[in-house]
C-alpha positions as CSV (number, residue, x, y, z in Angstrom):
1,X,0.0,0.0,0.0
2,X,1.2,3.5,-1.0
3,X,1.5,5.8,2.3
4,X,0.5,9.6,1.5
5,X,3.2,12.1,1.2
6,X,3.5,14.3,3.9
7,X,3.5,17.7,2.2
8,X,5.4,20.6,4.5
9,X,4.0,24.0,4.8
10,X,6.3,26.9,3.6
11,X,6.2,30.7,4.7
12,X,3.9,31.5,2.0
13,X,1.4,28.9,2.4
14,X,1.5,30.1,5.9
15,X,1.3,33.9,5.2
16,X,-1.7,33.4,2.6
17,X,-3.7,32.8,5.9
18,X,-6.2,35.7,5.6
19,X,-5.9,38.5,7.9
20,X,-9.5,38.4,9.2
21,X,-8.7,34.9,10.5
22,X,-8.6,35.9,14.4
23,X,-7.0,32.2,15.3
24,X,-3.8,31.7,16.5
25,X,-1.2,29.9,14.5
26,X,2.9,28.6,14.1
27,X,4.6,26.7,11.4
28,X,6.7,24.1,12.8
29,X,8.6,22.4,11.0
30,X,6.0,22.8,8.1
31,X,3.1,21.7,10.3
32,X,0.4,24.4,11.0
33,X,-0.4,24.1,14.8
34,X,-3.6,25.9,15.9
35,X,-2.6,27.3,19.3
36,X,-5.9,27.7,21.6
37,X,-6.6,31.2,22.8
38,X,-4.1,32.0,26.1
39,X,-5.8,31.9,29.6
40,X,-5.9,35.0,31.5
41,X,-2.9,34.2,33.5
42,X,-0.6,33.2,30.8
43,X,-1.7,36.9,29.5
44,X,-0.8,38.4,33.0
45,X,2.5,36.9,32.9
46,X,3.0,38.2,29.6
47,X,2.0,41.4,30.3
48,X,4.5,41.6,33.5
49,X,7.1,40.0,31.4
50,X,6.9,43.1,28.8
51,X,6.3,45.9,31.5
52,X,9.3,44.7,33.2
53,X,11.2,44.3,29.9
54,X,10.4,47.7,28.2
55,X,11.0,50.1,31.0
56,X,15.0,48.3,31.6
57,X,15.4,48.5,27.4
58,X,14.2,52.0,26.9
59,X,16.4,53.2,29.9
60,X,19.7,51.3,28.5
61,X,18.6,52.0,24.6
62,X,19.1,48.5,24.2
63,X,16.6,47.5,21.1
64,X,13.0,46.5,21.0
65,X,10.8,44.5,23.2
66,X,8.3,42.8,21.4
67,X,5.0,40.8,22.5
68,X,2.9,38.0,20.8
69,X,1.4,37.7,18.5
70,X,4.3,38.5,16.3
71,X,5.1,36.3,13.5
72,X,9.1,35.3,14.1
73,X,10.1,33.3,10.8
74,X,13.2,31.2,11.4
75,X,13.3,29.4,8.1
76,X,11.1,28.6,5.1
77,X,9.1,26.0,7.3
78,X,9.3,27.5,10.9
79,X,7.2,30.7,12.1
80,X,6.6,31.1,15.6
81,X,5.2,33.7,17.9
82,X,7.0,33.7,21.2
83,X,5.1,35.2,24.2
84,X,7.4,38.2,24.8
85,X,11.0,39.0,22.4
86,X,14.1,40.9,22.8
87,X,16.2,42.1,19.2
88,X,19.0,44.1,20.0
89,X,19.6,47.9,18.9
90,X,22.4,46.2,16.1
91,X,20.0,43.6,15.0
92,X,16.9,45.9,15.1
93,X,17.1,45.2,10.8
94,X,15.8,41.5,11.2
95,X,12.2,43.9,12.2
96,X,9.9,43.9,8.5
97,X,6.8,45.3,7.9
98,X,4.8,42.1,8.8
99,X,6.9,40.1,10.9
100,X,10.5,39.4,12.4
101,X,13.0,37.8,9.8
102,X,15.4,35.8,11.6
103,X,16.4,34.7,15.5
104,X,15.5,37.8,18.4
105,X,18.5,37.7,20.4
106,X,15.8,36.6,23.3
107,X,12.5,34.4,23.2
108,X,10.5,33.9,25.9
109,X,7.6,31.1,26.6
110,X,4.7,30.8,29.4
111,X,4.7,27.1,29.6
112,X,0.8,26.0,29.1
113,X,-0.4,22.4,29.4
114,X,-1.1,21.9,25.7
115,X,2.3,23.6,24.7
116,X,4.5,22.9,27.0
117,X,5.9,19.7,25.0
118,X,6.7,21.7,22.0
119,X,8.0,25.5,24.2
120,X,10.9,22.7,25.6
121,X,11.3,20.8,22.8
122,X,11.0,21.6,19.0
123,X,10.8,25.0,19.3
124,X,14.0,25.1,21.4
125,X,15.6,22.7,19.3
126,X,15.0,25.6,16.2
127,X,15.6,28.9,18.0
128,X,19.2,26.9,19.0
129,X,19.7,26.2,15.1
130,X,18.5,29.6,13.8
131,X,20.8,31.4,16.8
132,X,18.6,33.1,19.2
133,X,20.8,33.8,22.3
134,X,18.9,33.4,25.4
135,X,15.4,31.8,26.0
136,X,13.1,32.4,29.3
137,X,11.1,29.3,30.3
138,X,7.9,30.9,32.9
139,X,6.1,27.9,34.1
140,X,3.2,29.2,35.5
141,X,2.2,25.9,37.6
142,X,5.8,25.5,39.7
143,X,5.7,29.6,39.7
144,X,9.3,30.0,38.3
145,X,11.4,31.6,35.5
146,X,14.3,29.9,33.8
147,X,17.1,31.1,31.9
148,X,18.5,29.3,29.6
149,X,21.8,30.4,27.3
150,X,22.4,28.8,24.1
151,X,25.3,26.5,24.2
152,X,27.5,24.8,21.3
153,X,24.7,22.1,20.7
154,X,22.0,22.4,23.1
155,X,20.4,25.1,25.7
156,X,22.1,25.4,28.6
157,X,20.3,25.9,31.5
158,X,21.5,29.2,33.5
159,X,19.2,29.0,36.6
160,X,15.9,28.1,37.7
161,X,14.9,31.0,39.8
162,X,12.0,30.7,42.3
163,X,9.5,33.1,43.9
164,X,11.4,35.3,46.3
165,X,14.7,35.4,44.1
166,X,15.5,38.5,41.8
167,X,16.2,36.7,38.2
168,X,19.1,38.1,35.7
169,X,20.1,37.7,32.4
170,X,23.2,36.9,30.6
171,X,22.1,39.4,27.6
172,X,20.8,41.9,29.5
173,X,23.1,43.0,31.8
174,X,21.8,44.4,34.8
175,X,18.2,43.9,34.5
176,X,17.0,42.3,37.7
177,X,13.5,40.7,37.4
178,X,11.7,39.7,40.7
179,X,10.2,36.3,40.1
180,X,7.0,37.6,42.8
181,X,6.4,40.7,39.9
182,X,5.4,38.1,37.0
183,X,2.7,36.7,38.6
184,X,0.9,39.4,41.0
């Protein structure tokens, strides 16, 4: 029996996805995956993540802060839309019109029970390959924040920081994030 040919998606199957569509969607690995609409906490934490984030890059001039949903195409068969992004002032070209073309220098993911397999696997597995820098895991269940820093052939995790710690960054020098502030 012949078995059907698995077909990959490209960047512009996936950007002929009309605009008035209001669902949510990445490309991995040429698979569109339908992500279900965030809860309200995963939105809080998002929303802390960028207030935190903006005020200590507008005060050093360090680049943009970015939060989802922003299309971040890696490669002709990977889009994805981190929950919250860092591109540095040097890199600030990889921002176009309608999306970001090529790695932010930092991605971060609120861990969710029906994403969680793919934020630590796949998609770390691609942002490693396509060079992002630095990747913030927030699990929202355990109530921590880890930093991870891309190593020669795998993320490397940095710390796992717990409520009641002050978190820092390898990338961003001197930003101190109190693990309590993401989810009040």
């Amino acid at each position: 029996m012949v078995q059907p040919k698995h077909i990959k998606l490209t960047v512009r199957s996936y950007m002929s996805i009309p605009e008035g569509d209001d669902k949510r969607y990445e490309l991995i690995d040429g698979e569109l995956i339908l992500a279900p609409s965030p809860i309200p906490q995963h939105q809080i934490i998002a929303g802390n993540l960028f207030e935190i984030l903006i005020g200590f890059v507008r005060a050093q001039g360090l680049g943009r802060v970015i939060i989802s949903p922003m299309d971040v195409v890696l490669s002709d068969h990977d889009v994805f839309q981190p929950d919250v992004l860092f591109i540095s002032r040097d890199r600030l070209h990889i921002v176009g019109e309608r999306n970001i073309q090529g790695a932010p220098d930092l991605v971060i993911e609120i861990l969710s029970p029906s994403t969680e397999t793919r934020d630590r696997g796949i998609k770390l597995t691609q942002y490693l390959r396509y060079g992002v820098r630095e990747c913030w895991i927030v699990d929202p269940q355990e109530r921590t924040l880890e930093v991870l820093q891309a190593g020669d052939t795998d993320f490397e995790t940095v710390r796992v920081y717990p409520e009641g710690t002050t978190a820092t960054s390898p990338i961003l020098e001197g930003i101190q994030v109190e693990v309590d502030r993401l989810f009040d």
